[in-house]
C-alpha positions in Angstrom: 94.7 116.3 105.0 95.9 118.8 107.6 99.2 120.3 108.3 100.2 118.0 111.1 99.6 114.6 108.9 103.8 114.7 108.4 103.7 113.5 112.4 102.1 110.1 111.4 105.7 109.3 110.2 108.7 108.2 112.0 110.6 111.6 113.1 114.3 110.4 113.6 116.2 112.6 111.3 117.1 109.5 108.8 113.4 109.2 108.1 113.1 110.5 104.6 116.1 108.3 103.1 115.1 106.4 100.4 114.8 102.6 102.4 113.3 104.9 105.3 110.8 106.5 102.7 109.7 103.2 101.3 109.6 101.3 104.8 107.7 104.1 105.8 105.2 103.3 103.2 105.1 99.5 103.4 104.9 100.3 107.2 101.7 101.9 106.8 100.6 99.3 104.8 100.4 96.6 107.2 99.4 97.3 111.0 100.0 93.9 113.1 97.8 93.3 116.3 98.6 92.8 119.9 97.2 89.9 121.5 94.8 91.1 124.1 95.4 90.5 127.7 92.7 88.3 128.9 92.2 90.6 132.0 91.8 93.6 130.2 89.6 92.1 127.8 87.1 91.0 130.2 87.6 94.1 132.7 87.4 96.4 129.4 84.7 94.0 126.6 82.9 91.5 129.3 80.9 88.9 128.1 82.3 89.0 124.9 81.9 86.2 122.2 84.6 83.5 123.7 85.3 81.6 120.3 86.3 85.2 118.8 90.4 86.3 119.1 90.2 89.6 120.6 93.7 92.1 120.1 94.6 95.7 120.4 95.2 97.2 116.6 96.1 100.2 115.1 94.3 102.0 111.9 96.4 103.2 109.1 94.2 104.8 105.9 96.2 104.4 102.8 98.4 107.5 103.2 98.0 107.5 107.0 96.8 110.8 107.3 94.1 109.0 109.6 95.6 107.2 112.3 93.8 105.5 115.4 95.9 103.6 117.9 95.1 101.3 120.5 91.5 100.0 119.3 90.0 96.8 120.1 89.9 94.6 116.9 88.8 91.0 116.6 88.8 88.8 113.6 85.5 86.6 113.3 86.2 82.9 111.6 82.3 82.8 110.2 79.6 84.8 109.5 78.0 83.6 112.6 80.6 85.2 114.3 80.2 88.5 112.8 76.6 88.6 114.1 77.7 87.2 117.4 80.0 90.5 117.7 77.3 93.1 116.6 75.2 91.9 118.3 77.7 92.1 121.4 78.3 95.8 120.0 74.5 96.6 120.3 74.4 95.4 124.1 77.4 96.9 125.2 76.9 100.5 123.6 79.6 99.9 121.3 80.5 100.6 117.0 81.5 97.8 114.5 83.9 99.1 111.7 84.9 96.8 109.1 88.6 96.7 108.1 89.9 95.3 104.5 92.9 96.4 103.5 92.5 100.3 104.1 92.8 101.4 101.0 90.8 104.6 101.2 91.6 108.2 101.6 88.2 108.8 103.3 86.8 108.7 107.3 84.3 106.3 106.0 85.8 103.4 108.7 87.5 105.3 111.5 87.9 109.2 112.0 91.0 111.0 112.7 91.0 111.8 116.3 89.4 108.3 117.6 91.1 108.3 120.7 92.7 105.0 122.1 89.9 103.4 124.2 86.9 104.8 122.7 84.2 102.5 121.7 85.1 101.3 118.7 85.7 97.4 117.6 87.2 97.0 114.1 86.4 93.8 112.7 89.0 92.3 110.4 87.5 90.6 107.4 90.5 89.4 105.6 91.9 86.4 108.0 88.4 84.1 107.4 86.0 85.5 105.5 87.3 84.5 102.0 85.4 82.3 100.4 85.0 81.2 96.7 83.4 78.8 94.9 81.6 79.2 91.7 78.1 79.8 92.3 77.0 78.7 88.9 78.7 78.9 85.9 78.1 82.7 85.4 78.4 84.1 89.1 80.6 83.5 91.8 80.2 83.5 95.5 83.0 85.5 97.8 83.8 86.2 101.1 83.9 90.4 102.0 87.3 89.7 102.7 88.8 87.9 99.7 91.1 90.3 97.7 90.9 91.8 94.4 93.6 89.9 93.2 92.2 86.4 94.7 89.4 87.1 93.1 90.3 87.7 90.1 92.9 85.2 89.8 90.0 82.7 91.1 87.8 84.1 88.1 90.4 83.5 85.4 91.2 79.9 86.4 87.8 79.2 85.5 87.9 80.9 82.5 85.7 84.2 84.0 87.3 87.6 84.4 85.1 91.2 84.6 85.8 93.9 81.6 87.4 97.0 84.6 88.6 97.0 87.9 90.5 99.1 90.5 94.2 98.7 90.1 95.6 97.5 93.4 94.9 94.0 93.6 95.5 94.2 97.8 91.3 96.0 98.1 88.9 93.6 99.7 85.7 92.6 97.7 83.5 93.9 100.5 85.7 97.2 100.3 85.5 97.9 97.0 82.1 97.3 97.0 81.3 99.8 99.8 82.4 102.6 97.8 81.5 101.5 94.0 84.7 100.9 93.2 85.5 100.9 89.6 88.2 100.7 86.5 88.3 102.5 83.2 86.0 101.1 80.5 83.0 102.4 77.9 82.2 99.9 74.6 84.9 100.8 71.8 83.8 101.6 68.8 81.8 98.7 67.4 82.0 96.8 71.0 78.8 95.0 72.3 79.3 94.2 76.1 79.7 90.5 76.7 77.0 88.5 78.5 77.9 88.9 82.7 80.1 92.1 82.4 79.7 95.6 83.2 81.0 98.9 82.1 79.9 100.5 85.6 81.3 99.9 89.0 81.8 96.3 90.6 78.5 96.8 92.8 76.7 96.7 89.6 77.3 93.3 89.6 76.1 92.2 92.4 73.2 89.2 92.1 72.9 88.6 96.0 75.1 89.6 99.4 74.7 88.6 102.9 74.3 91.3 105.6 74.3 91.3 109.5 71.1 93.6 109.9 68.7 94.2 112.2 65.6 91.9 112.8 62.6 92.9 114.9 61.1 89.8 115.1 64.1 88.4 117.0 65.3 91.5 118.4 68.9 91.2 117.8 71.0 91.6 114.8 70.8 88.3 112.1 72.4 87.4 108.6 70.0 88.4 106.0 70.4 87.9 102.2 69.2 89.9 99.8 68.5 89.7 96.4 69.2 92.1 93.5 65.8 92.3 92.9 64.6 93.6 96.9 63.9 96.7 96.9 66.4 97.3 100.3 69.4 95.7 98.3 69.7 98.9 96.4 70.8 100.6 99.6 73.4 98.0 100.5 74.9 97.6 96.8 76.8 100.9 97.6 76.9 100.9 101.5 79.7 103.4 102.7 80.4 101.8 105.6 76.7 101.8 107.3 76.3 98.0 106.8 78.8 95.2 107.6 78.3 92.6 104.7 80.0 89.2 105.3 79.3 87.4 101.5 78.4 88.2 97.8 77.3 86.7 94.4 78.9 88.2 91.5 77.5 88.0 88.1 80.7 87.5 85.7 81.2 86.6 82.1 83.9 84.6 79.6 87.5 86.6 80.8 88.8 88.1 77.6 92.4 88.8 76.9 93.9 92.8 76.7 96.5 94.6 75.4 98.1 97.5 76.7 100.0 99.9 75.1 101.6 103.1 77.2 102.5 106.1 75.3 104.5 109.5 76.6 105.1 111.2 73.5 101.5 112.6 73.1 101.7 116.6 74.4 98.9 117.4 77.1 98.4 120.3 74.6 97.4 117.6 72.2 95.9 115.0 74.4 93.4 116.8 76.0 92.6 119.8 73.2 89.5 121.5 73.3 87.1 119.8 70.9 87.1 120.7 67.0 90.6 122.3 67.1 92.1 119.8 64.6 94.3 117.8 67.1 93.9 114.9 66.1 95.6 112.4 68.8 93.2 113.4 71.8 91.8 111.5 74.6 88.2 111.1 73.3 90.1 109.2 70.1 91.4 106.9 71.9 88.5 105.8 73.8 86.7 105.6 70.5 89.5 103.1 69.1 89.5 101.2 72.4 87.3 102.1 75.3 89.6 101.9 77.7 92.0 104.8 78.6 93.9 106.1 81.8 96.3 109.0 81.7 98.6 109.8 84.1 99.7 113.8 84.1 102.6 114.4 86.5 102.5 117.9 88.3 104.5 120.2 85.8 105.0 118.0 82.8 103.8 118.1 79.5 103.5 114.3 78.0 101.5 112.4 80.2 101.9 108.6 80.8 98.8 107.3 78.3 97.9 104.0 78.9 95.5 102.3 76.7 93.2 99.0 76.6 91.9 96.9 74.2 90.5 93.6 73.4 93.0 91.4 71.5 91.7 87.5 71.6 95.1 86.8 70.0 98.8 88.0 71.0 100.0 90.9 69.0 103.6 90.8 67.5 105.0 93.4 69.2 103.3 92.9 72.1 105.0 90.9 75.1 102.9 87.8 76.4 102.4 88.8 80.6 101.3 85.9 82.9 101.2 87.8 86.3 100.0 91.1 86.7 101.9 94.2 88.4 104.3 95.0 85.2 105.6 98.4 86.3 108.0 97.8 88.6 109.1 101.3 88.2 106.0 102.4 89.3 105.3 100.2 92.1 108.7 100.2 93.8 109.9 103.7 94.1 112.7 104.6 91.8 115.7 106.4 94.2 115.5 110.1 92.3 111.8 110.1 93.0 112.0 108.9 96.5 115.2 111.3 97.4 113.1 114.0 96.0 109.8 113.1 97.8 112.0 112.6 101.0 113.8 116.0 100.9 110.3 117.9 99.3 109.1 116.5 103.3 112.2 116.7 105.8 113.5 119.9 104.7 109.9 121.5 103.2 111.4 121.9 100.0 108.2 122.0 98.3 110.0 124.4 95.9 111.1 120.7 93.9 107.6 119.8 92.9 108.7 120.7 89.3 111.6 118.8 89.7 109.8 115.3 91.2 107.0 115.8 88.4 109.6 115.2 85.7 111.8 112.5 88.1 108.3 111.0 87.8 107.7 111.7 84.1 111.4 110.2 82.7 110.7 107.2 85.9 107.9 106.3 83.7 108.9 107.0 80.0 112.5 105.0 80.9 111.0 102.4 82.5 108.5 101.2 80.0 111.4 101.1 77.6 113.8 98.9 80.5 111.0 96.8 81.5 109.8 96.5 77.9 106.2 96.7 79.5 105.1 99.7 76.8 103.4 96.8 75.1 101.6 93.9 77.2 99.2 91.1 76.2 97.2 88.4 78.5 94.6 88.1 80.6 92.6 90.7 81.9 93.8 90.3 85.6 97.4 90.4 84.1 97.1 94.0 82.8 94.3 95.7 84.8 96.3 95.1 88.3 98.9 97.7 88.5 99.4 99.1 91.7 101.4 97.7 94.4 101.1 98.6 98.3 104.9 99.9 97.8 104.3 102.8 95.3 104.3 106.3 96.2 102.0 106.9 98.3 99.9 110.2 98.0 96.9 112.4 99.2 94.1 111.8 96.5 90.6 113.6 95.3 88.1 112.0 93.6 85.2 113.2 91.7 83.1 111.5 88.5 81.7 114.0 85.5 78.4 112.0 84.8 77.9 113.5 80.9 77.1 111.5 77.4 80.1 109.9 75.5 80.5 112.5 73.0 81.3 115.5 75.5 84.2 113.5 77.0 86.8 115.6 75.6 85.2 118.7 76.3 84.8 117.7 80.1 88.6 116.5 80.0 90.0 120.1 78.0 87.6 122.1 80.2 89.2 120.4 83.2 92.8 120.5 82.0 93.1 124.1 81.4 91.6 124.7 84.5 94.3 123.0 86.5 97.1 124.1 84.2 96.0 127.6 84.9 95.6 127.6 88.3 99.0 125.3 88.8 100.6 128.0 86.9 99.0 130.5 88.8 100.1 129.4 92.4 103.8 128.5 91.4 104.0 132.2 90.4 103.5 132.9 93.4 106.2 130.3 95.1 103.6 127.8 95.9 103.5 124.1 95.0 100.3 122.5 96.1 100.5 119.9 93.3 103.4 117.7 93.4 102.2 113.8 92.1 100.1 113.7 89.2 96.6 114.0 87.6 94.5 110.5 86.7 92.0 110.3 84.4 89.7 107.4 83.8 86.1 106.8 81.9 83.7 104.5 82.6 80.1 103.5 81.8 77.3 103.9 84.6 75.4 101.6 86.5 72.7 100.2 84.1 71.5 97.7 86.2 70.2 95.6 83.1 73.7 94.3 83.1 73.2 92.1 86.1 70.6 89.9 84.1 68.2 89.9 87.1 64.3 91.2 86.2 63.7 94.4 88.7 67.0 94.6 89.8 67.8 98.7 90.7 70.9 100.5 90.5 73.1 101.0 93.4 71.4 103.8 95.2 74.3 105.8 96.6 76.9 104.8 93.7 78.3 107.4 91.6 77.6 105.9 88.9 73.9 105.8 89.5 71.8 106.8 86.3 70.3 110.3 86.8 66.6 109.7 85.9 66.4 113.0 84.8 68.9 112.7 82.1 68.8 109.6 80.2 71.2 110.8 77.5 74.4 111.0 79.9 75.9 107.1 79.7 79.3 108.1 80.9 81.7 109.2 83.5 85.1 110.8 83.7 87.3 110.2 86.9 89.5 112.9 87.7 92.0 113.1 90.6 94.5 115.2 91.4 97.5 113.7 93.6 99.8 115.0 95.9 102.2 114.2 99.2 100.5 114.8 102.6 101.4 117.7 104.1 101.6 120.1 100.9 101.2 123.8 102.0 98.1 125.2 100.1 97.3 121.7 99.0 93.8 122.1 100.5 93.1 125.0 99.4 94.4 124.7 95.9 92.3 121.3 95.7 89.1 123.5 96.9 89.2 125.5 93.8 89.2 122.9 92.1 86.2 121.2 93.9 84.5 124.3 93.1 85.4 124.4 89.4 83.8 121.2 88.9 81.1 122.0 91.2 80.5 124.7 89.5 80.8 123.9 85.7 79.4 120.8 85.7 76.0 121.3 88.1 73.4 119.1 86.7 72.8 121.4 83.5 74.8 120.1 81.2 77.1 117.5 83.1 76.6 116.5 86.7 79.7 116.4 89.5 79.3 113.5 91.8 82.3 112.8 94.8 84.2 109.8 94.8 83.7 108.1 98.1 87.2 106.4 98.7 89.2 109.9 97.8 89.3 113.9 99.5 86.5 115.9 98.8 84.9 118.7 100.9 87.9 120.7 100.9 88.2 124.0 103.0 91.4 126.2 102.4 92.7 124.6 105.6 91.4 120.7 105.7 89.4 117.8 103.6 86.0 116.3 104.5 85.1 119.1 106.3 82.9 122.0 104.3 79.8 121.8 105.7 77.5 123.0 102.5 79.5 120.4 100.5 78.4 117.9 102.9 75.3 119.0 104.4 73.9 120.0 100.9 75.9 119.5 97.6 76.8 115.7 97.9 73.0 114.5 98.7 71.6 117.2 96.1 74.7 115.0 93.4 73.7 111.5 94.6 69.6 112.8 94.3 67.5 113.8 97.2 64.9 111.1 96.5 67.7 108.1 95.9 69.4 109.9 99.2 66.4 110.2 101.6 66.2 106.4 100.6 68.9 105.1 101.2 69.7 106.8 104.3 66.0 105.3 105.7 67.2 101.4 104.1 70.3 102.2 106.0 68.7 103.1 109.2 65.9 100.7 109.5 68.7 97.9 108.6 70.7 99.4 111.4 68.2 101.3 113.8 70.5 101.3 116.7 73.2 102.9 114.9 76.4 100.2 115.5 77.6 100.8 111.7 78.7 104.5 111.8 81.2 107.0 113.2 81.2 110.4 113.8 82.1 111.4 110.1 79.3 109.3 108.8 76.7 111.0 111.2 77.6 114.0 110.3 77.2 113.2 106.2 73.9 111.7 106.8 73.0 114.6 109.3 72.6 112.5 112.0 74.2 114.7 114.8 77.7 114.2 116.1 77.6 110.9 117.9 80.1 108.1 118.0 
């Protein structure tokens, strides 16, 4: 996030009206392509695979605070055509970036800065490469670019469903599965995980996938599959970005049906006490009772929006029977107050409101679980765990997972919140706002890799989630971000000190502080993605320097000629600045 990101939005001087504020967002949501003029395309990509639609694109990340226009982007109608283009790239000196949905904060698929022209061919997975078909009656087979919420509605017309995943149903399989993408569950108390489920990410349960890789014997790039039980499928399970994969088999289990109930009376004081100090609805409680818990904490509010999980095989009285999923409409179509308030925070810098949107937010929430009477939900898992829509608020977001043991949740969770409250405090003392969305909190499980069901299989090397060897008795993580408008003076900086908090208090001693791939991290005072110790040391010393060194050698002798990468990634991996 940098001071200019504001730019990436229209600049007439009706821009931040509520309908310009939410086509703004939906805007960036969706970036059509140009059809390519043949002449350019051969003076500019010659010899290019003729049975593969060239057109000029533009990239949008999530919040569009990276922006790339004028690419080359084609959209492949096989996996035979995906190999046909890389190995094109290869030849012609040029670098494949997949494109799902671009749901990411990260520079993990195109840097800011890519200039129009350079080098760079985005390959769109989500016109053809979505598959699915059952591939027995315990896994599925999908297509990279099959959506969350195909997939899952594919899964629970079959009577199949996972136990967590990410909220937005628009994220591409192949995306989420770059980045271990994940949900919010641990076993409740009493809870024995179902046969084909997972309490880790979603690359956990992975049986198989199908790669474009490199192969020596044929000198040119191929479609490989590997098996959970290779030991170069490790490296891949987790990829961020340095592998194109075109297919996967899923391992999934018997769908079960949820309840959710949201809560906003529970204090933050309360919620998220220090351990032993007699408060007795805290966070840790809840996750006992049902394993799965998310709270939302808007900037400068007290009750945070607590929403929490459980397995109910049988509809609850008070609970209203949901058959399609996205049941906050308050929170995925932005209420007017909040958007007005965002809109004026932005046009007139009037970052001074933050307190002001946090509780528009807050009584947003709290009203419209009452209005929509969703404060009680019951039905299929996809019905309850997709929440987020491409037209909610759309913010600047870190990431980083607490790898600890179950029973210190609460203390990482207090430790954390007093922290933030603090320094919040601290900084609007002073007349600065660097915080003006909310705080999310999630748990999950790791990645035991005995949950796939496949003898030998490994964990996902570069996954967050990844069991330290070292430390058998830590079984858990806890997901914090911290959310906030691009653009926010001191944002950076205030997110930094926070960075270094967790860095800091949770180093591998007692709890270890791992970087969420899709989200900011790497924070200077003055920009995101960018210290260099951070990246250069701390991340490979989180993810492990063996399980590192590994991957990044997988990687590379999968990909020797480098057409999976950009200039971000070959800086993480220290591979120089090219691209």
């Amino acid at each position: 996030m940098t001071s200019g990101s504001a730019s990436n939005y229209p600049s007439d001087e009706a821009r931040w009206s509520r309908r310009g504020f939410l086509l703004t967002a939906a805007a960036l949501a969706a970036v059509p392509g140009l059809p390519a003029d043949p002449a350019a395309a051969a003076a500019e990509l010659p010899d290019f695979p003729a049975d593969v639609a060239l057109y000029r694109s533009a990239y949008r990340n999530w919040v569009g605070e990276i922006t790339a226009d004028g690419l080359w982007a084609c959209a492949p109608g096989s996996p035979g055509q995906v190999a046909d283009v890389v190995n094109w790239a290869w030849r012609h000196g040029w670098r494949v970036r997949a494109r799902g949905a671009a749901h990411g904060w990260s520079p993990l698929t195109v840097t800011e800065g890519t200039p129009s022209g350079a080098p760079v061919l985005l390959v769109d997975t989500t016109p053809h490469l979505t598959g699915l078909a059952l591939d027995s009656p315990a896994a599925v087979r999908a297509g990279a670019g099959v959506t969350m919420e195909t997939l899952l509605t594919f899964l629970e017309e079959h009577g199949l469903g996972v136990t967590a995943a990410p909220a937005p149903g628009v994220l591409t399989l192949g995306g989420a599965l770059a980045i271990d993408a994940h949900g919010t569950a641990v076993p409740a108390r009493g809870e024995r995980r179902l046969p084909g489920h997972t309490y880790g990410s979603l690359s956990n349960l992975i049986l198989s996938l199908t790669a474009v890789v490199w192969d020596s014997r044929a000198g040119a790039y191929a479609l490989r599959t590997f098996h959970r039980d290779e030991t170069d499928c490790a490296a891949l399970l987790t990829h961020l970005g340095r592998s194109l994969v075109t297919e996967v088999v899923l391992r999934v289990g018997a769908d079960t049906d949820l309840r959710c109930v949201s809560r906003t009376d529970i204090p933050a004081g309360e919620l998220f006490a220090a351990p032993g100090s007699g408060k007795g609805r805290t966070f840790a409680s809840f996750l006992e009772e049902a394993g799965r818990v998310e709270a939302i904490w808007f900037a400068f509010t007290e009750h945070p929006w607590l929403k929490v999980w459980s397995v109910s095989p049988t509809r609850p009285l008070t609970s209203r029977h949901v058959t399609r999923p996205y049941n906050y409409p308050f929170s995925d179509n932005v209420p007017a107050p909040v958007a007005e308030l965002a809109g004026r925070m932005t046009s007139e810098a009037a970052w001074y409101l933050a307190p002001v949107l946090g509780t528009a937010q807050y009584d947003a929430a709290a009203l419209g679980l009452v209005a929509t009477l969703s404060g009680d939900i019951w039905g299929p898992s996809k019905n309850t765990l997709l929440y987020l829509k491409p037209t909610t608020l759309r913010v600047h977001a870190n990431g980083y997972a607490v790898l600890t043991s179950r029973d210190q949740v609460q203390k990482v969770v207090s430790e954390f919140a007093v922290f933030y409250r603090e320094r919040l405090t601290a900084y609007a003392a002073r007349g600065s706002f660097p915080v003006n969305g909310s705080v999310e909190i999630r748990v999950t499980g790791l990645d035991d890799p005995g949950d796939s069901g496949v003898a030998g299989a490994r964990p996902p090397l570069l996954s967050a989630l990844r069991p330290p060897e070292d430390h058998p008795e830590w079984d858990t993580a806890v997901w914090l971000d911290v959310l906030t408008l691009p653009g926010t003076p001191d944002a950076e900086a205030f997110l930094r000190e926070v960075e270094r908090f967790l860095l800091r208090a949770y180093d591998g001693g007692s709890a270890l502080t791992r970087v969420e791939w899709s989200k900011g991290w790497a924070y200077t005072d003055d920009g995101v993605w960018s210290d260099e110790e951070v990246l250069g040391s701390v991340v490979p010393s989180a993810v492990g320097p063996h399980e590192w060194a590994e991957a990044d050698a997988v990687l590379d002798r999968l990909d020797p000629h480098r057409v999976y990468g950009n200039a971000f990634l070959d800086r993480l991996f220290g591979q120089g600045a090219e691209g």
